[in-house]
Structures are given as structure tokens and as C-alpha cells.
PDB file of the backbone (N, CA, C, O) and the ligand in Angstrom, with CONECT records:
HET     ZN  A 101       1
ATOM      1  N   UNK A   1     -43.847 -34.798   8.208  1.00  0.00           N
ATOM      2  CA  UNK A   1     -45.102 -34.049   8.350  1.00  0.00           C
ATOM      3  C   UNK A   1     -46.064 -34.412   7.222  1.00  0.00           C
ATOM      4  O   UNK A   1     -47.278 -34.519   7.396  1.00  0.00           O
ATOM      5  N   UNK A   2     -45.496 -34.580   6.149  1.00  0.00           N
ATOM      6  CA  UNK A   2     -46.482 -34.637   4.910  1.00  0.00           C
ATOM      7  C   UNK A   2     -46.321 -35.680   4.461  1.00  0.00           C
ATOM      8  O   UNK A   2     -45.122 -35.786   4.206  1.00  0.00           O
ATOM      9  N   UNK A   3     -47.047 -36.889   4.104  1.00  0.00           N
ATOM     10  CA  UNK A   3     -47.030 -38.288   3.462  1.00  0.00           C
ATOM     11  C   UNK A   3     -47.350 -37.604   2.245  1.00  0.00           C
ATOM     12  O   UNK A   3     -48.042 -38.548   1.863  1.00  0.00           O
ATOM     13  N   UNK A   4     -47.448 -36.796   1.317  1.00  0.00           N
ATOM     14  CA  UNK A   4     -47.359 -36.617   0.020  1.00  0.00           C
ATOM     15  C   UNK A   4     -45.275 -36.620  -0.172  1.00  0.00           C
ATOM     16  O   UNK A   4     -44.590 -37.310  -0.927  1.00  0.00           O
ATOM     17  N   UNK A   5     -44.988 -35.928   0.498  1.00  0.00           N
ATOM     18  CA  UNK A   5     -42.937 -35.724   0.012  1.00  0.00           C
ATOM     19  C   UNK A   5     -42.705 -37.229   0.002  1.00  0.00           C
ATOM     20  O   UNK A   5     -42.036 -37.645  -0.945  1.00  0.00           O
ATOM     21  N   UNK A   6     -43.180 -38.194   0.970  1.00  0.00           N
ATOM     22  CA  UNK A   6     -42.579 -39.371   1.007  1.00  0.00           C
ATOM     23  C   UNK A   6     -42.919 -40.167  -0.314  1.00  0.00           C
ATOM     24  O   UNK A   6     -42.160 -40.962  -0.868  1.00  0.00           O
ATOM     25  N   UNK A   7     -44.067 -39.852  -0.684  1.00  0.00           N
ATOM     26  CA  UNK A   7     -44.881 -40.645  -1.993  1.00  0.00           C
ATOM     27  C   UNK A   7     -44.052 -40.397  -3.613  1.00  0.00           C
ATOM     28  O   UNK A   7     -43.596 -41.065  -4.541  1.00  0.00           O
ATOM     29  N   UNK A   8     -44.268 -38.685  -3.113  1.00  0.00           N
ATOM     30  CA  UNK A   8     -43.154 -38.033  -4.291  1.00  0.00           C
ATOM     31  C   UNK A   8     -41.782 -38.372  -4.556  1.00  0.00           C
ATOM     32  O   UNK A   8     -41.196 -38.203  -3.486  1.00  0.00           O
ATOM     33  N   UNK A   9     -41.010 -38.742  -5.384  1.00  0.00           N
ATOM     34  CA  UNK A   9     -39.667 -39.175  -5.197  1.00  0.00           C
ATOM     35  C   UNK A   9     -39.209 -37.876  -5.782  1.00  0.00           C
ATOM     36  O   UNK A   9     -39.668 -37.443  -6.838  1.00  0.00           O
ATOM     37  N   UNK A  10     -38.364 -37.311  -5.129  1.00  0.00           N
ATOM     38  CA  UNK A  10     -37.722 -35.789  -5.423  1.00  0.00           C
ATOM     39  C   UNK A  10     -36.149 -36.430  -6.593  1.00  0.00           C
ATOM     40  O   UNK A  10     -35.385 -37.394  -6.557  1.00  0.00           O
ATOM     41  N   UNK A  11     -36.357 -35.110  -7.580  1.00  0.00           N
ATOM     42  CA  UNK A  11     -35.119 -35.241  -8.301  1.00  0.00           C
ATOM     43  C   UNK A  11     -33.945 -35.652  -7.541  1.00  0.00           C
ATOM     44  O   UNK A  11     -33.384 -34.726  -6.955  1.00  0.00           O
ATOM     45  N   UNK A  12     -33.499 -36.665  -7.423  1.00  0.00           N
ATOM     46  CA  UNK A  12     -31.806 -36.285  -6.882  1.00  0.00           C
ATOM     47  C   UNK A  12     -30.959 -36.644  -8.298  1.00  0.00           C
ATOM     48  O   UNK A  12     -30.998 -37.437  -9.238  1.00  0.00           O
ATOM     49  N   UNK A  13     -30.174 -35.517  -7.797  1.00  0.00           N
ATOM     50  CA  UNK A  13     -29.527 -35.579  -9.178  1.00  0.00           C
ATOM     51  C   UNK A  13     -27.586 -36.267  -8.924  1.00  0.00           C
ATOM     52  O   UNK A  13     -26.653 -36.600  -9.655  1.00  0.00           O
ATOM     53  N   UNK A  14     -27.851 -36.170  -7.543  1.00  0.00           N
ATOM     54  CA  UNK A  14     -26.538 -36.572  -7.073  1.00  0.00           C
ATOM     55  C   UNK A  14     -26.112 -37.391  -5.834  1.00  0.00           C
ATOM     56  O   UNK A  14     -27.055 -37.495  -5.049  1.00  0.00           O
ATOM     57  N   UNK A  15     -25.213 -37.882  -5.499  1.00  0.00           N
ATOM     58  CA  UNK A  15     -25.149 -37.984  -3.474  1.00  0.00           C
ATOM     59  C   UNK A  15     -23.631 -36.914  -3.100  1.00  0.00           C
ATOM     60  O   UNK A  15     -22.766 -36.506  -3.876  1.00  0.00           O
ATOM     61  N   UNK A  16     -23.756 -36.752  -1.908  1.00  0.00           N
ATOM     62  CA  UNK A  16     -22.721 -35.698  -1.434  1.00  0.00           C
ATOM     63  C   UNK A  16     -21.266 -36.732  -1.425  1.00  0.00           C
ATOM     64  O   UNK A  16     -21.062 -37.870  -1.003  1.00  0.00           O
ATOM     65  N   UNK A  17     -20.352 -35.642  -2.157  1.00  0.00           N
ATOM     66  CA  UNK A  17     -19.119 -36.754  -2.333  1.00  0.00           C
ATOM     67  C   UNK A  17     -18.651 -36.775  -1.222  1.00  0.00           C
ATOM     68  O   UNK A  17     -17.482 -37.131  -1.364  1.00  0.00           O
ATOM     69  N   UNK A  18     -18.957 -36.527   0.302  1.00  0.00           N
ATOM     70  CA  UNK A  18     -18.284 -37.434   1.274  1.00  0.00           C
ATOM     71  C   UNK A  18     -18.288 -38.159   1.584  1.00  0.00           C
ATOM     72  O   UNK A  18     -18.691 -37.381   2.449  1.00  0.00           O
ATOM     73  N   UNK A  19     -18.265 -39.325   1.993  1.00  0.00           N
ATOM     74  CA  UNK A  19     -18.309 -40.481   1.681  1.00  0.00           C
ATOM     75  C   UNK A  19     -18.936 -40.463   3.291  1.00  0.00           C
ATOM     76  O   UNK A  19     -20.104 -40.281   2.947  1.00  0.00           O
ATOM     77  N   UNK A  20     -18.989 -40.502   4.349  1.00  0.00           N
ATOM     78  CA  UNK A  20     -19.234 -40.501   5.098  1.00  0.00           C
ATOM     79  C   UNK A  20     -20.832 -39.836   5.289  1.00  0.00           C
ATOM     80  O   UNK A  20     -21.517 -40.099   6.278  1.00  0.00           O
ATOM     81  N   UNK A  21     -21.132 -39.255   4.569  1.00  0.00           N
ATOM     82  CA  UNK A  21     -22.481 -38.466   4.476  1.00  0.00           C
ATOM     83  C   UNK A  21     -23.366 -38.824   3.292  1.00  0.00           C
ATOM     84  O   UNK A  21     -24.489 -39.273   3.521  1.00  0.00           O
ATOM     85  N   UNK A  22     -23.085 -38.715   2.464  1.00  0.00           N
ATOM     86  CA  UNK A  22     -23.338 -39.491   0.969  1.00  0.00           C
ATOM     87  C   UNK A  22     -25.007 -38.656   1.397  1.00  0.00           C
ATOM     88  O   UNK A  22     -25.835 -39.509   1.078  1.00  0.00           O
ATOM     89  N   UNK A  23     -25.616 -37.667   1.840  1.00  0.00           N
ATOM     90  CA  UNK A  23     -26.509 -37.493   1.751  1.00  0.00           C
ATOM     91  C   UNK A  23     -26.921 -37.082  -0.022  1.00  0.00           C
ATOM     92  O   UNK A  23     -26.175 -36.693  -0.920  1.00  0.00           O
ATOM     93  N   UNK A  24     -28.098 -37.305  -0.023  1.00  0.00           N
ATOM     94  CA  UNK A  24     -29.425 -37.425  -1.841  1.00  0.00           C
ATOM     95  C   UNK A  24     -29.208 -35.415  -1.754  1.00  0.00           C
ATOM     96  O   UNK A  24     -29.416 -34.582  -0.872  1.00  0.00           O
ATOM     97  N   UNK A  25     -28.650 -35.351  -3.317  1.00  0.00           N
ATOM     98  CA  UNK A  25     -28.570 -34.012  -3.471  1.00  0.00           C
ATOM     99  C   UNK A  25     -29.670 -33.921  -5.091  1.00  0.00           C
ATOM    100  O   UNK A  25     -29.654 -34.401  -6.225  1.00  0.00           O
ATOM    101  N   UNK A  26     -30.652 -32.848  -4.142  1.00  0.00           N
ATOM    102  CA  UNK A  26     -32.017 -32.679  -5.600  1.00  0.00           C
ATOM    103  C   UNK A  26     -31.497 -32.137  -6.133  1.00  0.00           C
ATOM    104  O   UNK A  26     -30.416 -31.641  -5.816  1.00  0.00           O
ATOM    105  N   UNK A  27     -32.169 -32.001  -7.332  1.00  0.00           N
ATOM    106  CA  UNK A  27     -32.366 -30.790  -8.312  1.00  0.00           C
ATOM    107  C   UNK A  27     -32.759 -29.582  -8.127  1.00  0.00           C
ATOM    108  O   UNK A  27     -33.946 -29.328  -7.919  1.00  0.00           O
ATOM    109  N   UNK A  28     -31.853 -28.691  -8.174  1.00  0.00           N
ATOM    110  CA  UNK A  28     -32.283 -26.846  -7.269  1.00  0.00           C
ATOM    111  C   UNK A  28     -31.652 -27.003  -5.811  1.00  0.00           C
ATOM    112  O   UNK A  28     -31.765 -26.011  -5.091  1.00  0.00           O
ATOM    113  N   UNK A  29     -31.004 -28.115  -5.280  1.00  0.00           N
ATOM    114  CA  UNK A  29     -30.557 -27.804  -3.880  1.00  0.00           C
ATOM    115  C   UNK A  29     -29.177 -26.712  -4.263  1.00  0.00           C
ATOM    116  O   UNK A  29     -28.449 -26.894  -5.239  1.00  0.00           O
ATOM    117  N   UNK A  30     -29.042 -25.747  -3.425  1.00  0.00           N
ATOM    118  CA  UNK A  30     -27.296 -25.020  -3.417  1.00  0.00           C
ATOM    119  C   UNK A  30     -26.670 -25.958  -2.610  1.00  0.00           C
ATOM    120  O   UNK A  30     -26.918 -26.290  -1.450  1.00  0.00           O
ATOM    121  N   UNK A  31     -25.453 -26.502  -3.727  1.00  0.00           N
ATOM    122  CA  UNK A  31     -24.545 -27.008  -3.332  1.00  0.00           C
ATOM    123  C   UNK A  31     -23.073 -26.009  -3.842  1.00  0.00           C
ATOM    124  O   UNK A  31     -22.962 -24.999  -4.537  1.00  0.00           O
ATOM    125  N   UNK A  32     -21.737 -27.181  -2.846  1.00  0.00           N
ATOM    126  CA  UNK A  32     -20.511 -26.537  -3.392  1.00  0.00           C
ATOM    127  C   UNK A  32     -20.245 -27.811  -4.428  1.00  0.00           C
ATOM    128  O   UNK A  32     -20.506 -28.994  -4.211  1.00  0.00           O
ATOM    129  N   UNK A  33     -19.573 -27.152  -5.770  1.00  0.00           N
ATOM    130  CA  UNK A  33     -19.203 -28.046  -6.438  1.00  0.00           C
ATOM    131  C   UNK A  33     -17.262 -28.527  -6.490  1.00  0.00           C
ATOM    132  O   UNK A  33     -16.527 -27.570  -6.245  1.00  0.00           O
ATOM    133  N   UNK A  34     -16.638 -29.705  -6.744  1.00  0.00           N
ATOM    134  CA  UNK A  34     -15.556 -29.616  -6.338  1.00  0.00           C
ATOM    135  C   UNK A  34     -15.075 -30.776  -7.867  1.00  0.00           C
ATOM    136  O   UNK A  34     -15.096 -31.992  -8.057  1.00  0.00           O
ATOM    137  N   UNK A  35     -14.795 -29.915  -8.448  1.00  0.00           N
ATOM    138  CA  UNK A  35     -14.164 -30.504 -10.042  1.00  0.00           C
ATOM    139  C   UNK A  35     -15.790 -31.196 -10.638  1.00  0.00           C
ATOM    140  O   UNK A  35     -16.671 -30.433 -11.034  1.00  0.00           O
ATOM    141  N   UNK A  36     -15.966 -32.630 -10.616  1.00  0.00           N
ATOM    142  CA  UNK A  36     -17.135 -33.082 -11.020  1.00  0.00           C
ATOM    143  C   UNK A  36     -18.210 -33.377  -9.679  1.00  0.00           C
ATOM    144  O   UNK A  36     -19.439 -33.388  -9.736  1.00  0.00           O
ATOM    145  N   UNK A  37     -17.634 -33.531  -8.870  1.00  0.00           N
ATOM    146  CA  UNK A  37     -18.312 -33.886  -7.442  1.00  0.00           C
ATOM    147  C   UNK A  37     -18.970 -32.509  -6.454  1.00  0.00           C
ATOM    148  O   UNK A  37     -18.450 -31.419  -6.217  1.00  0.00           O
ATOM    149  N   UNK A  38     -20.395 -33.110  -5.986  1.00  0.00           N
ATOM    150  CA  UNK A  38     -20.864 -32.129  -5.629  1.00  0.00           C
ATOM    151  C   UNK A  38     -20.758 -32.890  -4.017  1.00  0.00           C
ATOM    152  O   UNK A  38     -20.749 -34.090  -3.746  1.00  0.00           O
ATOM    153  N   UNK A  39     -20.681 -31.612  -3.037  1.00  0.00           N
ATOM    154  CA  UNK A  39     -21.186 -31.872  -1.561  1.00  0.00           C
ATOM    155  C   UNK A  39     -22.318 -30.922  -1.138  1.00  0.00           C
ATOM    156  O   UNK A  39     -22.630 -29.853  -1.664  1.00  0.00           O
ATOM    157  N   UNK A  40     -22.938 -31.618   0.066  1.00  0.00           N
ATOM    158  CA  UNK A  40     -24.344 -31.114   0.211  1.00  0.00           C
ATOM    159  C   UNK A  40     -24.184 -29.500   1.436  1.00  0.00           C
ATOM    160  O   UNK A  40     -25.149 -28.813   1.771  1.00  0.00           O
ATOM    161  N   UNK A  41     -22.624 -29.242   1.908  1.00  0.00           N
ATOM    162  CA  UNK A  41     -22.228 -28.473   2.719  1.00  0.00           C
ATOM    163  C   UNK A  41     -21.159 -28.108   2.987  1.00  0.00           C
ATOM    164  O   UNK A  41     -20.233 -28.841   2.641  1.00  0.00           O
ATOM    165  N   UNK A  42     -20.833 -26.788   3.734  1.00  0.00           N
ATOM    166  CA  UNK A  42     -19.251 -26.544   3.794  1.00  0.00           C
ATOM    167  C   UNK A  42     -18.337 -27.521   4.602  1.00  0.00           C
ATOM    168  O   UNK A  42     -17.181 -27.817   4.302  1.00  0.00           O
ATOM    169  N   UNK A  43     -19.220 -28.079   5.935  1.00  0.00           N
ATOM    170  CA  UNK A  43     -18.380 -28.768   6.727  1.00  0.00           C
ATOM    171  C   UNK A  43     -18.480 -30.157   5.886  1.00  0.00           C
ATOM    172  O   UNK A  43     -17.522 -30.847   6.234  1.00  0.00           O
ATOM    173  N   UNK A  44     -19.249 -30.820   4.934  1.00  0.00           N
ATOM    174  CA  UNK A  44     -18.453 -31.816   3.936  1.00  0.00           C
ATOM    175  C   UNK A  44     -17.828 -31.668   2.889  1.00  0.00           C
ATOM    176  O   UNK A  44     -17.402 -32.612   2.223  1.00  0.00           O
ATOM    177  N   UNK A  45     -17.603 -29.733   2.425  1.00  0.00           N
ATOM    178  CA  UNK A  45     -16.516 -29.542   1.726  1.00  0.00           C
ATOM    179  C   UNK A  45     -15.098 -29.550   2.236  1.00  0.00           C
ATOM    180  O   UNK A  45     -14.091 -29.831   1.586  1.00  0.00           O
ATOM    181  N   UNK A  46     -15.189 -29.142   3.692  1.00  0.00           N
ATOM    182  CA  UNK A  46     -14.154 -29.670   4.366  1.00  0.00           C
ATOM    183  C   UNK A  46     -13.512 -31.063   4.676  1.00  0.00           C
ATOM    184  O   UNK A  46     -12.335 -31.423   4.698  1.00  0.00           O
ATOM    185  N   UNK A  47     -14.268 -31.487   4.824  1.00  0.00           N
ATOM    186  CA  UNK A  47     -13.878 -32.924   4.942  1.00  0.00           C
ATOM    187  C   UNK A  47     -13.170 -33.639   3.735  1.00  0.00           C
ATOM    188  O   UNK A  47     -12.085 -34.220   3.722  1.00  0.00           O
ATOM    189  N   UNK A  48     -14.179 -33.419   2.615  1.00  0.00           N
ATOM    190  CA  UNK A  48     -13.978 -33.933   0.979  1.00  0.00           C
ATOM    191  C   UNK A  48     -12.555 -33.554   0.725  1.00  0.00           C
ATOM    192  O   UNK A  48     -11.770 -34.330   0.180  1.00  0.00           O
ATOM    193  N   UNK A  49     -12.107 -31.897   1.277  1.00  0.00           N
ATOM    194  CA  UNK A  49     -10.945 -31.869   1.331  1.00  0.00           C
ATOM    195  C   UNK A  49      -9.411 -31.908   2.205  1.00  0.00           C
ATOM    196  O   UNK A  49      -8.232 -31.583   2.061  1.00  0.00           O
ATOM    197  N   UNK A  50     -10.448 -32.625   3.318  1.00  0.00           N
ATOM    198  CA  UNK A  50      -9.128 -33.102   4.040  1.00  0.00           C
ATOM    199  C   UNK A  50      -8.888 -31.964   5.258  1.00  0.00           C
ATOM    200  O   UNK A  50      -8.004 -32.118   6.101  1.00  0.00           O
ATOM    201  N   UNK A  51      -9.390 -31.316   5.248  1.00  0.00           N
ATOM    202  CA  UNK A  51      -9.141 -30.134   5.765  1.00  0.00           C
ATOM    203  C   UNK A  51      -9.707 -30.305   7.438  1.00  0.00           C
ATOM    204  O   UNK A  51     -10.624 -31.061   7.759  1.00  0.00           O
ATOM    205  N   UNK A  52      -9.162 -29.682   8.112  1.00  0.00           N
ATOM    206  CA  UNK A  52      -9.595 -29.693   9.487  1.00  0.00           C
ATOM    207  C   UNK A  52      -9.570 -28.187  10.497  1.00  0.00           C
ATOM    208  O   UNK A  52      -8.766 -27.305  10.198  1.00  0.00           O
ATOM    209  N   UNK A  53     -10.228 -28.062  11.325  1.00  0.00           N
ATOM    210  CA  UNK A  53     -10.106 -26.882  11.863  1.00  0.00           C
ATOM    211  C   UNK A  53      -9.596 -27.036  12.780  1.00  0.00           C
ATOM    212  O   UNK A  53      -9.666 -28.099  13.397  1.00  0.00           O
ATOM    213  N   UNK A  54      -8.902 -25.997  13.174  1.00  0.00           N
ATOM    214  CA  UNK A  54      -7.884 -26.366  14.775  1.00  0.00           C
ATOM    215  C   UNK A  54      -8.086 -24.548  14.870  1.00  0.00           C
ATOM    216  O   UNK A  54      -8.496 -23.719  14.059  1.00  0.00           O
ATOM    217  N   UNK A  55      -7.628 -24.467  16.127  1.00  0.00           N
ATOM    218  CA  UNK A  55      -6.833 -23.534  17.085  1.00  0.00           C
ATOM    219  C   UNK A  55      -5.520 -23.144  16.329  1.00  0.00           C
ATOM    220  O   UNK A  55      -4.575 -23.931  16.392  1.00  0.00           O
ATOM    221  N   UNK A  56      -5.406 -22.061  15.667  1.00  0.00           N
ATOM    222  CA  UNK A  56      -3.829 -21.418  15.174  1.00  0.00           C
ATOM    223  C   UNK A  56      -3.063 -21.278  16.069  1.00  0.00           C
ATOM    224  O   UNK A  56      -3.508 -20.641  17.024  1.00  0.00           O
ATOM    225  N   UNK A  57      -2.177 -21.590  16.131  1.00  0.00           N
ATOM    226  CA  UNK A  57      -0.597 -21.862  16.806  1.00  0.00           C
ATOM    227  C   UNK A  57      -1.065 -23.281  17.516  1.00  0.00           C
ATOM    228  O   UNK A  57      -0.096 -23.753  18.111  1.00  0.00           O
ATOM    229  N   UNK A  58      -1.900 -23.868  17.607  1.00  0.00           N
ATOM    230  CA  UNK A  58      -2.490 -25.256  18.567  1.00  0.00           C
ATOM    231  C   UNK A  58      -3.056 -26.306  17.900  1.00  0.00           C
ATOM    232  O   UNK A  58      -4.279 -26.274  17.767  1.00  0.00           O
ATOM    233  N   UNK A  59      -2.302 -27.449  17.343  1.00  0.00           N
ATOM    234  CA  UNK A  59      -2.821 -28.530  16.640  1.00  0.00           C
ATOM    235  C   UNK A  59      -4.382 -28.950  17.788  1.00  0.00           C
ATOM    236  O   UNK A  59      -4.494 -29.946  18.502  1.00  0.00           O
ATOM    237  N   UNK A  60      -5.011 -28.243  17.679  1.00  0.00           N
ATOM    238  CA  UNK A  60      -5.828 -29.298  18.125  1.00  0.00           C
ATOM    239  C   UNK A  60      -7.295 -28.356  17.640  1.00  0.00           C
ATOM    240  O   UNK A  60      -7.520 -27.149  17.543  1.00  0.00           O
ATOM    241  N   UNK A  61      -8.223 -29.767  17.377  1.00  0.00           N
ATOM    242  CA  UNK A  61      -9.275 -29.350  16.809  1.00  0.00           C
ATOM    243  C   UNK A  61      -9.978 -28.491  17.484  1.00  0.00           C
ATOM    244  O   UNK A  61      -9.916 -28.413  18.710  1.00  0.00           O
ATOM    245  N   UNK A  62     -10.823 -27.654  16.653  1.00  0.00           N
ATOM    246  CA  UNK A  62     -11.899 -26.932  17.080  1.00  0.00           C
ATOM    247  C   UNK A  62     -13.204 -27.412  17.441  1.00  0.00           C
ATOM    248  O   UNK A  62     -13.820 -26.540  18.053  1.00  0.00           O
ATOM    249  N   UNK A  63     -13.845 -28.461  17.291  1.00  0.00           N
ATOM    250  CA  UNK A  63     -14.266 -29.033  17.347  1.00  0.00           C
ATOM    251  C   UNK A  63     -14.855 -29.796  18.587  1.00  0.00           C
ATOM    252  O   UNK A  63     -15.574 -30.781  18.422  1.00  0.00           O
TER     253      UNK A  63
HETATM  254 ZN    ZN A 101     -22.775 -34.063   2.776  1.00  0.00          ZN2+
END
């Protein structure tokens, strides 16, 4: 919408440690932090940790 944000280069102070997302994390965004590594969300704090959602009593994803 705005050709000024594109001109501006916003703080990033980080990228999201999933590797798969690696999305630009600014300065002032809420993130989760995980030892030194930050992610930009819960479902890539999930991931970062391996974690998966399923159906209880039913290996199979929720997803
Ligand atoms: Zn992410």
C-alpha cells in the first residue's frame, strides 16, 4: 500500500529460527523466544520444536 515502508528499511533485529520460514523479525515485533533463538509464531515454535499436533489416542495430524 505504501511505497514509503518499502523505501524505509525496518529494524530487523533477527530471522525466525525455523528454518523453513526464516521470516525478518523487527525491533518491537512479539515474538516467542527459545534459549538464544527467536521465532516469529506459535505454529513455528512448534515446529522449531519438533512438535506436531495430532488427534489424542490417533497418530494422525490435525492438520
Ligand atoms: Zn516463523
Amino acid at each position: 500500500m505504501s511505497k514509503v515502508l518499502d523505501m524505509v528499511a525496518p529494524d530487523v533485529i533477527d530471522y525466525c529460527a525455523n528454518e523453513e520460514c526464516g521470516a525478518e523479525i523487527y525491533f518491537g515485533q512479539p515474538v516467542t523466544k527459545i534459549g538464544n533463538e527467536l521465532v516469529c509464531s506459535g505454529k513455528c515454535l512448534i515446529k522449531k520444536l519438533g512438535a506436531v499436533t495430532v488427534i489424542a489416542g490417533r497418530e494422525v495430524s490435525a492438520e
